[in-house]
C-alpha positions as CSV (number, residue, x, y, z in Angstrom):
1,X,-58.9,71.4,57.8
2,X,-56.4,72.7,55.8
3,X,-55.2,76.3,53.9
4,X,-52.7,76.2,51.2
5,X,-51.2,78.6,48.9
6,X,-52.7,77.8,45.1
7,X,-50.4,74.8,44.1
8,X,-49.5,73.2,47.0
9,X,-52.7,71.0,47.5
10,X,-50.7,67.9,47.9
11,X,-47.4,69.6,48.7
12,X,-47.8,69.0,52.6
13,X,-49.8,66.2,52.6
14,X,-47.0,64.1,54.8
15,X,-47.0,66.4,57.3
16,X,-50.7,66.7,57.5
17,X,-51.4,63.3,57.9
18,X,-48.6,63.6,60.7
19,X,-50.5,65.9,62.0
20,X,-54.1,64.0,62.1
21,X,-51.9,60.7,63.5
22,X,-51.3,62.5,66.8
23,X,-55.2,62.7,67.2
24,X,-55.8,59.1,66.4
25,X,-52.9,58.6,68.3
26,X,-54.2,59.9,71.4
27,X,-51.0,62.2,71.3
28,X,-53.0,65.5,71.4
29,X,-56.7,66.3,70.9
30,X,-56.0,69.6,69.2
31,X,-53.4,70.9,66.9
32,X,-52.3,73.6,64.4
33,X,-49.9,73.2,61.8
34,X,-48.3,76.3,59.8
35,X,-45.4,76.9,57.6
36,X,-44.0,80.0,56.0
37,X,-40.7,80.5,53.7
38,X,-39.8,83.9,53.1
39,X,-42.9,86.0,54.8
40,X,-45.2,83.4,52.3
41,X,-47.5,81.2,54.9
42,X,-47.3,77.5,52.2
43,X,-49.0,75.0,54.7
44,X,-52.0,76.1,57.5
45,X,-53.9,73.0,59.0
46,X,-55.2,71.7,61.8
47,X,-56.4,68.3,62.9
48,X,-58.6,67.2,66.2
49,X,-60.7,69.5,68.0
50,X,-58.6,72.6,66.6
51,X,-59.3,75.3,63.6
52,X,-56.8,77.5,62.0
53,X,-58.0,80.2,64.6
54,X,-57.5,78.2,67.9
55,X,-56.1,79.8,70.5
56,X,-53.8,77.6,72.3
57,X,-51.7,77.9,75.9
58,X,-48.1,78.5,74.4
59,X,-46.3,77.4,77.8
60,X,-42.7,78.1,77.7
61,X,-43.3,80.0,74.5
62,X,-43.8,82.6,77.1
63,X,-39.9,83.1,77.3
64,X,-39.1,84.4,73.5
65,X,-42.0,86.7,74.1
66,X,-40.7,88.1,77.1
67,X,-37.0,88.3,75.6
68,X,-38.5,90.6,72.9
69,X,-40.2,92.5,75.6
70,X,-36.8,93.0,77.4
71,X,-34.9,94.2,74.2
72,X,-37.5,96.6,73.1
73,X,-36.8,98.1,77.1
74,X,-33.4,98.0,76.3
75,X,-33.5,99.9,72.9
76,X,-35.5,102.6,75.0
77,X,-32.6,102.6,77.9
78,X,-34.7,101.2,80.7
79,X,-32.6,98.1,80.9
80,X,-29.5,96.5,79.4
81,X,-28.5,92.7,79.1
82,X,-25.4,93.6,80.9
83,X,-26.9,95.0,83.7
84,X,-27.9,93.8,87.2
85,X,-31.1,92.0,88.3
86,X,-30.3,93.6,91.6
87,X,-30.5,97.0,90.1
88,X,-34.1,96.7,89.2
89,X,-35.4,93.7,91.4
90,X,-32.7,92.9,94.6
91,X,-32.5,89.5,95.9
92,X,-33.5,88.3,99.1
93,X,-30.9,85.8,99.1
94,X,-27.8,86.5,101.3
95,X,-25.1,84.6,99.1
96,X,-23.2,86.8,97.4
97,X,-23.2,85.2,93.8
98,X,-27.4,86.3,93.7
99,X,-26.1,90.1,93.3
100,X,-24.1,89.3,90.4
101,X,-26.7,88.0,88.5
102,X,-27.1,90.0,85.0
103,X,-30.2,90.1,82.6
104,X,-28.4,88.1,80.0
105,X,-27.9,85.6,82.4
106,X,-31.3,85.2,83.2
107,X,-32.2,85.5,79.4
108,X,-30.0,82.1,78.8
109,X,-30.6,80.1,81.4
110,X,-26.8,80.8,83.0
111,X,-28.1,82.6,86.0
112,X,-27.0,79.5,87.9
113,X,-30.5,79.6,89.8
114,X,-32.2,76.4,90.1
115,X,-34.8,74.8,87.3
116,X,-38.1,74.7,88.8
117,X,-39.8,75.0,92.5
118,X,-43.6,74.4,93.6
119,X,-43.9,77.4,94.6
120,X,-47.7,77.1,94.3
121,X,-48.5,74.5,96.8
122,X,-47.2,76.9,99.7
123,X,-49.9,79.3,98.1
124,X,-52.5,76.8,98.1
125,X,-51.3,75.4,101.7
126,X,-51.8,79.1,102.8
127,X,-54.7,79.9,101.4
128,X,-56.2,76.6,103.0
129,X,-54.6,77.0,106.2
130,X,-55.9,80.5,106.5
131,X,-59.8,79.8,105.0
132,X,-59.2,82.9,102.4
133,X,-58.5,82.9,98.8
134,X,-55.3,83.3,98.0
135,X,-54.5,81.5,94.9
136,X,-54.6,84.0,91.7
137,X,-54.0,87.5,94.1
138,X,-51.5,90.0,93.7
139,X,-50.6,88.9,96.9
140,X,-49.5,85.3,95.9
141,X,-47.4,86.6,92.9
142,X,-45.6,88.5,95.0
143,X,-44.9,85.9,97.4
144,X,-43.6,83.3,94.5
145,X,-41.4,86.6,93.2
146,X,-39.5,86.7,96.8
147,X,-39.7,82.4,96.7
148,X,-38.2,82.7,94.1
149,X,-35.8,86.2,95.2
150,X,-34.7,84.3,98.6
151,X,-33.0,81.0,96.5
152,X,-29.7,81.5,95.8
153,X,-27.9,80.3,92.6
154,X,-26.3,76.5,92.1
155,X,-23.9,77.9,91.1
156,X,-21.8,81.0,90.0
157,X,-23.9,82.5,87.2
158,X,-22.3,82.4,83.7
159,X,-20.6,79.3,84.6
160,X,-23.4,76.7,83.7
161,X,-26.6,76.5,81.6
162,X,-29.5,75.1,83.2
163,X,-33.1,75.9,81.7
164,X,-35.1,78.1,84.6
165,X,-38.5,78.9,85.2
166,X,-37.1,80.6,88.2
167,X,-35.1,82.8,86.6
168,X,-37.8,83.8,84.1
169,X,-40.6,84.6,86.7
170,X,-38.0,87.3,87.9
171,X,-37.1,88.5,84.6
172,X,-40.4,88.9,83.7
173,X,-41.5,91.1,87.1
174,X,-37.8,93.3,86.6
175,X,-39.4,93.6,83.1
176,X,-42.7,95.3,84.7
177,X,-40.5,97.0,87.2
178,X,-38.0,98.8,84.4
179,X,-41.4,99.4,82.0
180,X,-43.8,100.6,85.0
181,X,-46.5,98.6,83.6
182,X,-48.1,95.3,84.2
183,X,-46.8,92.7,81.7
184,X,-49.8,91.5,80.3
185,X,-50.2,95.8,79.5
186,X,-46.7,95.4,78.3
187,X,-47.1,92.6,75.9
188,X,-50.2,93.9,74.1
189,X,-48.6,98.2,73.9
190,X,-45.0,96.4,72.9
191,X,-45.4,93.4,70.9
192,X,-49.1,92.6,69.9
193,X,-50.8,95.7,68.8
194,X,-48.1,96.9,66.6
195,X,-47.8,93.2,64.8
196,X,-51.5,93.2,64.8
197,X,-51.4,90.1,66.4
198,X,-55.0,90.1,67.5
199,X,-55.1,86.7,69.8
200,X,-52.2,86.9,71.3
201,X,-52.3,88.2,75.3
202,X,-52.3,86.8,79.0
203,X,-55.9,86.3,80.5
204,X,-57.5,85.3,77.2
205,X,-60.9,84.8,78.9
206,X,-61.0,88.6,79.7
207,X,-60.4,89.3,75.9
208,X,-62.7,87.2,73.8
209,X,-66.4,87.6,73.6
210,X,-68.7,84.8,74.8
211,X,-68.6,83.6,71.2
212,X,-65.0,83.4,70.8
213,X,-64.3,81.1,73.6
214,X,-64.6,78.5,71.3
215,X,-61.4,78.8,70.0
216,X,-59.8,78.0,72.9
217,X,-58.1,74.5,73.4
218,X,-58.4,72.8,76.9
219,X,-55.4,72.1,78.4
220,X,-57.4,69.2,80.6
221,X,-58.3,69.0,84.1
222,X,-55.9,70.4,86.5
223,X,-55.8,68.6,90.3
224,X,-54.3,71.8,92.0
225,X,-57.0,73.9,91.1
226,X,-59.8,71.1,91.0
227,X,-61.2,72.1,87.3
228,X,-60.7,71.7,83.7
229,X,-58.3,74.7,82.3
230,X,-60.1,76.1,79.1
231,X,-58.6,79.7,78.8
232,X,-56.2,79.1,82.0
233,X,-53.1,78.8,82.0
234,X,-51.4,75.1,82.5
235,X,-48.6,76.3,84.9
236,X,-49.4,76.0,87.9
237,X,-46.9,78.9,89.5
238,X,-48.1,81.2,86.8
239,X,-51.9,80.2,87.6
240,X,-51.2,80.7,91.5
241,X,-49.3,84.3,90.5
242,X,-52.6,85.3,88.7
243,X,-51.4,84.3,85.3
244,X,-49.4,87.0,84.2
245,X,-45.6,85.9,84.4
246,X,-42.2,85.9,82.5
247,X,-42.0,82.4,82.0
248,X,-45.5,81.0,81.1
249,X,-49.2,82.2,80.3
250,X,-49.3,83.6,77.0
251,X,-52.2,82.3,74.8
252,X,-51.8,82.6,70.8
253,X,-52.5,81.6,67.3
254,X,-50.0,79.6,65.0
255,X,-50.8,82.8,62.2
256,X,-49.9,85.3,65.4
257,X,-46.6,83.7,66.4
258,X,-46.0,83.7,62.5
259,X,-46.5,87.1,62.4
260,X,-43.9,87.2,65.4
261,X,-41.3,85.4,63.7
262,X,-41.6,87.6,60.8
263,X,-40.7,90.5,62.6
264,X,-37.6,88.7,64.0
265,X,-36.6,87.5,60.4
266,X,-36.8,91.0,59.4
267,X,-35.6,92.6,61.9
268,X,-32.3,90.6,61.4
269,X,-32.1,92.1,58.1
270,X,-32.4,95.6,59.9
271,X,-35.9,95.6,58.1
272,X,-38.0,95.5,61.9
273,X,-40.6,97.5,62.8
274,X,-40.1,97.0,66.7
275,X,-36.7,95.3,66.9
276,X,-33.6,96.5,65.8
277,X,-30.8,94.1,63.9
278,X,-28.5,94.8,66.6
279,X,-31.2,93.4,69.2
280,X,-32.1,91.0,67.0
281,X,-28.9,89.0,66.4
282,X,-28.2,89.5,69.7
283,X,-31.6,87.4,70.8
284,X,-30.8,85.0,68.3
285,X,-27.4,84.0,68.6
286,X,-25.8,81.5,71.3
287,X,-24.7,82.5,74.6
288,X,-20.9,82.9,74.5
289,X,-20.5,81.3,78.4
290,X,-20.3,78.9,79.2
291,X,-19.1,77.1,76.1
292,X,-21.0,74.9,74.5
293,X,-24.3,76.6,75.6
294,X,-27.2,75.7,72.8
295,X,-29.4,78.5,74.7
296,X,-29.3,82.6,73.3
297,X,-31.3,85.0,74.8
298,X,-34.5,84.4,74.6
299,X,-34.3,81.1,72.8
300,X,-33.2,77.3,72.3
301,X,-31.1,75.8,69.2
302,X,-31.4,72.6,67.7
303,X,-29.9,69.7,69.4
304,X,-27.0,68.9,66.5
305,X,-24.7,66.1,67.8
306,X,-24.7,62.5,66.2
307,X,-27.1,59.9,67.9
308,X,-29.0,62.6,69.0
309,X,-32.9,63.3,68.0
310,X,-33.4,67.1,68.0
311,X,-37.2,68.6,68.7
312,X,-36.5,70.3,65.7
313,X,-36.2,67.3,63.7
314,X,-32.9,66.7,60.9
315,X,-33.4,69.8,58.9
316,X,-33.0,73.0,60.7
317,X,-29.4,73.4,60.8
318,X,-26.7,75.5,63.1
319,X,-27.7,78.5,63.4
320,X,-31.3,78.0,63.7
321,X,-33.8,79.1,66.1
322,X,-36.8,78.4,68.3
323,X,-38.2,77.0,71.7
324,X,-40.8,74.2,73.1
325,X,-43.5,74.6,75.1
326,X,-44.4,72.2,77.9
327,X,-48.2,72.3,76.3
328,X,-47.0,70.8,73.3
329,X,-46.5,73.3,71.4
330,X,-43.7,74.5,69.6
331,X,-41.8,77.4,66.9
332,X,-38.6,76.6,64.6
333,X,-36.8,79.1,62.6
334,X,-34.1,78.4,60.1
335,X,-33.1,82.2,59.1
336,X,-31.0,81.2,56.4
337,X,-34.0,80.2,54.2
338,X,-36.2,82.2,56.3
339,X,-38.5,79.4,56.8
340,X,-40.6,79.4,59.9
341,X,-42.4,76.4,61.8
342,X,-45.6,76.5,64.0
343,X,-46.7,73.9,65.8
344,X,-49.4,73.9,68.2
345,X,-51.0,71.3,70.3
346,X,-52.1,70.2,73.5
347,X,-50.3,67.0,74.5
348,X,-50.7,67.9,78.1
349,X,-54.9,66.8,77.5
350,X,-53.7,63.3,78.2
351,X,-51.4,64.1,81.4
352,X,-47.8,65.0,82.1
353,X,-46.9,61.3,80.9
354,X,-47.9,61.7,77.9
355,X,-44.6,61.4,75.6
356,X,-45.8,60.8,72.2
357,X,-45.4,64.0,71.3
358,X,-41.4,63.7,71.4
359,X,-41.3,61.0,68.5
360,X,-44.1,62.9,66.4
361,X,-42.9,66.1,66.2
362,X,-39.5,65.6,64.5
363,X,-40.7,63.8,61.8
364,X,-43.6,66.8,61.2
365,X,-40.4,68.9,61.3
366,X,-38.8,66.6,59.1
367,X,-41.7,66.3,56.7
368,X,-42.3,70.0,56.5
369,X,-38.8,70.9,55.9
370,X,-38.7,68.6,53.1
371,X,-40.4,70.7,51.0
372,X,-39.6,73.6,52.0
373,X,-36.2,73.3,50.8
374,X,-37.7,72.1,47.3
């Protein structure tokens, strides 16, 4: 299933059949393709068990979400990337270096805190232990928030880069702290109902009507929580904290995380309707500590170095934009040509093995990049 703008019937057909390659391929049973060059969507398709209106679990696409959330708090003076985590959220840690912690920190990935903890199975283990459901309450988020409070960094923050889920989960409950209001609340007043992005939100089962569920894309069956996840999130940390977290649940469209990127392009130009340029270039451009750090606030860069294959594939180059999502799915942004990538899929159907994905996906890049820069 494919939409194209009137000329360009044949123009993505590499890419396409890419795209139906991964389903044959067992790489993914769903996925949406979509490609825009200055604000003009040129390619829309999907392949698999997907329609151009699927709603897929965007994983880790959480985190540029949450980093617009953060600077449209700062533009209003609630917070400030140089500011203190303890300020708005103190740690439960006794080592020193946890107070020194500042939001940009935790925006790219230099907060020094550790990567990832299960935080989850000491919810489950609880809830089992004690016969009562725990998993999903607002008490279990707030036990993985102080988990996740009470570690103290690796190391001194600003001096290394280490991608976090940790340090997102508290960034994204200091964002509901600052905002007084729940994120999910947050998302939709801040970010979704002023892009009219209509699918894109935490909880999607509490949004769409009994005929919409549809459009959702299983994620496969989870062993922690003993069910398929169709309209759950994959994460199990932001599943156990209800599903509402800074670093994973949100549920989108390709067309709404178009919309999205849109409104970062523009907003670069000073053109935003949300976002201003200074916030904007600020999101988008490389931490300056420690050097070498291909993380900015909010987002990744393309992996440039020779003998190296970037997720982003051969074409986006320094200076571009965009993160993965564990899911499989993923958004590139070159902002020089103002060409946007959006691909969705769920890999993670076939099990955390499954790897495919990390061959395919560059050359879909590569293939859509192509002729885009015709």
């Amino acid at each position: 299933m494919a939409s194209r703008a009137a000329g360009d019937a044949f123009r993505f057909r590499k890419a396409e059949e890419l795209l139906q390659e991964g389903v044959r391929g067992k790489i993914y049973t769903a996925a949406v393709l979509l490609a825009a060059r200055q604000e003009e969507v040129v390619c829309h398709a999907a392949a698999g068990g997907a329609n151009l209106s699927s709603v897929f679990d965007i994983a880790s696409l959480t985190k540029p979400l949450a980093a617009f959330l953060f600077f449209t708090l700062a533009q209003e003076g609630s917070v400030s990337p140089e500011g203190k985590l303890a300020d708005v959220l103190p740690p439960l840690s006794s080592d020193p270096a946890a107070g020194e912690i500042r939001f940009h920190h935790l925006l790219s990935h230099t907060s020094g805190l550790p990567a990832y903890r299960p935080f989850y199975e000491a919810v489950r283990e609880t809830g089992e232990k004690e016969n009562r459901r725990l998993w999903g309450t607002a008490e279990a988020h707030d036990r993985i928030v102080d988990a996740a409070r009470s570690l103290p960094p690796e190391t001194v923050p600003g001096r290394t880069c280490v991608y976090s889920d940790i340090g997102f989960i508290l960034l994204g409950r200091a964002i509901e702290l600052a905002a007084f209001r729940p994120l999910d609340r947050l998302l939709r007043s801040h970010l979704a109902v002023p892009l009219q992005m209509r699918d894109t939100t935490f909880l999607p089962l509490a949004d769409l009507s009994e005929c919409e569920t549809g459009r959702l894309v299983s994620t496969g069956y989870s062993e922690a929580r003993q069910r398929e996840k169709l309209g759950e999130v994959d994460d199990e940390n932001a599943s156990a904290m209800g599903g509402v977290a800074g670093h994973a649940g949100i549920f989108s469209t390709a067309h709404d995380l178009f919309l999205f990127s849109r409104e970062v392009l523009r907003a670069r130009r000073g053109e935003g309707r949300i976002l201003s340029r200074q916030s904007a270039h600020r999101m988008t451009t490389k931490a300056p500590d420690p050097p070498g750090c291909p993380r900015s606030p909010g987002w990744d860069t393309p992996a440039i170095a020779p003998g190296k294959v970037s997720q982003a594939g051969r074409h986006f180059p320094e200076g571009s934009f965009g993160h993965l999502g564990y899911t499989g799915c993923s958004l590139w942004i070159d902002p020089f040509r103002e060409s946007i990538v959006v691909l969705l899929t769920n890999r993670i159907f076939y099990g955390k093995q499954n790897e495919g994905l990390k061959t395919l996906r560059p050359l879909i890049h590569d293939a859509v990049m192509e002729e885009l820069s015709l």
